[in-house]
N, C-alpha and C positions, 0 to 999 in steps of 0.2 A: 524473542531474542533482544528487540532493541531495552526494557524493563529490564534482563540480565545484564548485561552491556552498560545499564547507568548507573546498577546496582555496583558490579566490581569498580567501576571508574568513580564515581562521589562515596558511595557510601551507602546502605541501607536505608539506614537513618535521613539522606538525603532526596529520597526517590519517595514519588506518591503515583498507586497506579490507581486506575479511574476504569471502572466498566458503565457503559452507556450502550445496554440492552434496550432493542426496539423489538416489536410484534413477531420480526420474524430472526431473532437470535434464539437459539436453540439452548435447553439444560445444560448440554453438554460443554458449550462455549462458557455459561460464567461459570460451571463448575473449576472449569481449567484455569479459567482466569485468579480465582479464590487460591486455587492450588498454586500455581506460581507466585503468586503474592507471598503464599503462607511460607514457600519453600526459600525463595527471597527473603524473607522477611520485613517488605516493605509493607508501608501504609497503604492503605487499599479500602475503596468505599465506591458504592453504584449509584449511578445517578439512574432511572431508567430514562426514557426518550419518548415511551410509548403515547402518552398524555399531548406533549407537544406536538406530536409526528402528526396525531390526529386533529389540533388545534388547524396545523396545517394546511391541512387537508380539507377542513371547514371554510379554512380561509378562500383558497383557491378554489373552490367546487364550483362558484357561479363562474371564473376564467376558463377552467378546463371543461366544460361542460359538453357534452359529445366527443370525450375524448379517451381513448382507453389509457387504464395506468401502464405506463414503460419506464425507461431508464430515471424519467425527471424526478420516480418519487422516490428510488430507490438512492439518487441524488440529494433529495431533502434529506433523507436522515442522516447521509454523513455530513451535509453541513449543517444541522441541528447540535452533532457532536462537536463539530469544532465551534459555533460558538459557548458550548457547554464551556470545552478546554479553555476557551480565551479568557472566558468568563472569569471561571477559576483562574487562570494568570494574572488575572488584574487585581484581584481581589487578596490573592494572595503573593504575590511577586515572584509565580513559579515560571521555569522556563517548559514551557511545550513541545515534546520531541514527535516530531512527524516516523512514525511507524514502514514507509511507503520502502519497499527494496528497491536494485536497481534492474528489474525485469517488469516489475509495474510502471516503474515511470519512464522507462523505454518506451510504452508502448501506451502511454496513458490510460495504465489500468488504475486511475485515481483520479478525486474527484478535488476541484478544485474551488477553496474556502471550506475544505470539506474535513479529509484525512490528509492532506495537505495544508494544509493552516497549523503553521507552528513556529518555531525558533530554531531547532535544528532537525536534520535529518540524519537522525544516528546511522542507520545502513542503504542510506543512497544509491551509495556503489558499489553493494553490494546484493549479487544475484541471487533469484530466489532458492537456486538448487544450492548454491552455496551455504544461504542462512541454513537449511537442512544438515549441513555438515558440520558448521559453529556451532549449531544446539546441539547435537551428538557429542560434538568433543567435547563442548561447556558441563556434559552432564553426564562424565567420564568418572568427575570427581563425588558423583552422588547425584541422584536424581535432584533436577532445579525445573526444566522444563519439562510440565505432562507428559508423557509418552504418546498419550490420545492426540496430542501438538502434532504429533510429527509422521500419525499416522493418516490422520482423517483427510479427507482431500478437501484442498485448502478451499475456503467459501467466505464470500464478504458478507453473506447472510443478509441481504439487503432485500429481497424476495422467497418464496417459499421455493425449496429444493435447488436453491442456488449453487454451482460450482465457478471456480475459477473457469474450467474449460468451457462450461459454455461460451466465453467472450474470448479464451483465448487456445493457442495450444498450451501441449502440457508441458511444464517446465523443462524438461530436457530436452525437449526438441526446441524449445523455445531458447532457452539458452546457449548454445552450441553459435545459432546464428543470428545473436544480439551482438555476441562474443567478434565475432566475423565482421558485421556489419557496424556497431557503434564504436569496438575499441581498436580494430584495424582498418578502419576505412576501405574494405572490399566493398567493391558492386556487385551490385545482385547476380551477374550472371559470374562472378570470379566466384561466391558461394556457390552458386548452382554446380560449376563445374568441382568444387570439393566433395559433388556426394549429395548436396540438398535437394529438398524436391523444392522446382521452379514455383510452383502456387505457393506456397508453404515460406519461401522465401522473399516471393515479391509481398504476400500480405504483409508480412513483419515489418517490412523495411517502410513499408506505405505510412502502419503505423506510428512508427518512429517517427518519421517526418512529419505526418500529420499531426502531432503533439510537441512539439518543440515552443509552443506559444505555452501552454501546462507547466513545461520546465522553467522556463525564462521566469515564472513566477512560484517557483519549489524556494522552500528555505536552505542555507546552505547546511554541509554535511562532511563528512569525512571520507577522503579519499584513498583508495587501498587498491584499484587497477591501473592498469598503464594509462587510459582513459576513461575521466570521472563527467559529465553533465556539468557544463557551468563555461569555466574559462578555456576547459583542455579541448569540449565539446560544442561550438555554438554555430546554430547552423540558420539560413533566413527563413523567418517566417511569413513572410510577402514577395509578393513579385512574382511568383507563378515560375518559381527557379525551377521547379521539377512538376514534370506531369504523373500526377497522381493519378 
């Protein structure tokens, strides 16, 4: 979505899109990725990651040693891609759009100096259920976005048979009470009593809070809900204001 979105706003001609495949990105992802380029008609070239990913990995083997792989390496390779992007910005004087919706950075499903590292955040404030709906209607007037986009369950592909729901619930439950909690300022138990389930509602809200130091370092973005992440939303990240 955010690649259609720079496409109608600059121009084609203005947009360059970048795939940065690591070991565990699937056929399926750069194929889509190729097709949206082609269907855009924007510039489009891969860098992979895989070579460096492993570099990495060489590097740190005697630090990590007795230790099993988890979230940290799945970590390195989206900040392997952001310094990929920055790289490219420097080199070429491009502006670097942060991809992250506003259901992952509610809840800091995003990594930081990672897919976070950039200049703007085109759909910030915007929920994940919702991009599902922009790409539908964006692709009203002819196929632009894969169809495989909008069917496959969404995966940062950062380990073998990764989903989104492993780490979180799934977007519609997920949204409903971001919706509740980030843009009306309800407490947890004023959601509960709407209908939510109690567990379901204190996790989300935990995480929000928990990740407010993530935000305070997001690039800025475009605002389109009543409340957006930034001036509308800034909440303390010290002092032990809420028991977690």
């Amino acid at each position: 979505m955010t690649a259609a979105v720079a496409c109608d706003a600059l121009g084609k001609e203005n947009v360059v899109g970048v795939a940065m495949p690591s070991p565990y990105s699937s056929k399926v992802s750069s194929e889509d990725a190729r097709e949206l380029a082609k269907n855009l008609g924007m510039r489009f070239f891969s860098v992979s990651i895989g070579r460096v990913f492993k570099s990495y990995l060489q590097t740190l083997k005697h630090s990590f040693r007795g230790r099993s792989p988890d979230v940290t390496e799945e970590n390195l390779q989206a900040r392997i891609r952001g310094n990929i992007l920055m790289a490219l910005s420097n080199k070429f004087g491009w502006l670097v759009l942060t991809t992250g919706n506003k259901s992952e950075m509610s809840v800091g499903y995003a990594t930081l100096y990672g897919d976070m590292a950039g200049g703007f955040a085109v759909i910030k404030d915007v929920p994940k259920t919702l991009v599902y709906r922009l790409s539908e209607w964006r692709n009203k007037g002819g196929q632009v976005i894969p169809k495989r986009v909008l069917e496959k369950p969404p995966s940062a592909e950062l380990r073998p048979g990764q989903k989104d729901t492993d780490s979180l619930p799934p977007y519609e439950r997920l949204d409903p009470i971001l919706k509740y909690y980030v843009e009306e300022d309800k407490e947890v138990q004023e959601i509960v009593s709407a209908g939510f389930e109690k567990a379901l509602t204190q996790r989300v809200a935990a995480m929000v809070d928990k990740n407010e130091y993530k935000r305070r370092q997001a690039p800025p973005g475009v605002k389109i809900t009543p409340k957006s992440f930034g001036k509308d939303r800034r909440m303390p990240i010290t002092n032990k204001y809420k028991n977690l």
